[in-house]
Each structure stands twice: as C-alpha cells, then as structure tokens.
N, C-alpha and C positions, 0 to 999 in steps of 0.2 A: 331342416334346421341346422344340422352340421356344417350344410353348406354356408349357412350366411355367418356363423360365427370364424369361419375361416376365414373368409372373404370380409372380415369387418376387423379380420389380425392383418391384414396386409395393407389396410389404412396407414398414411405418415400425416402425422402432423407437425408442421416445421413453422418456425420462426424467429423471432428477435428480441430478445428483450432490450430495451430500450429509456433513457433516462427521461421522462415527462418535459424537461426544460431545456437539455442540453441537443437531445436527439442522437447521444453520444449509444453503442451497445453499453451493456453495463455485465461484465464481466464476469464469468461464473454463474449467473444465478439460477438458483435450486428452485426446478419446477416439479411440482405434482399434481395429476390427475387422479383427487383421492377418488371415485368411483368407480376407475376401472385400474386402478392399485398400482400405476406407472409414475415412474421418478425418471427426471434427466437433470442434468447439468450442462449448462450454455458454456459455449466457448470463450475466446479472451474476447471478442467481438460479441458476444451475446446472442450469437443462432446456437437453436439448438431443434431439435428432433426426436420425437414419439415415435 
C-alpha cells in the first residue's frame, strides 16, 4: 500500500486552459483539484501542471 500511494505522487497531470470560442490559452487561470487538496496556476499561455 505504501508503494501505490507513492507511485500515484509521481503522476503529472498537465494541460491548457483554453477559451470555449476563441481557442485562445486564457492566462493565469486558478485550478483546483479539491479531492486530493492540489492548487496550480496556468501560465500567460494557460498550461499548467499537477
């Protein structure tokens, strides 16, 4: 069991946030994964990374 909670912290989850209409990134924006209690902030491009 110790093994798999370590091995489930080396998980990334990466992406874009992105504008619905424009397709444009959309700058900064504040993501949270409230169940396992992770916060990021997107780049001026809008990737960003868990």
């Amino acid at each position: 069991m110790v093994l798999s909670s370590a091995l489930a912290q080396r998980e990334v989850i990466r992406g874009k946030v992105v504008d619905a209409e424009t397709g444009e990134g959309l700058a900064h924006a504040h993501l949270v994964l409230v169940q396992q209690a992770k916060q990021a902030v997107g780049n001026a491009e809008g990737a960003f990374s868990f």
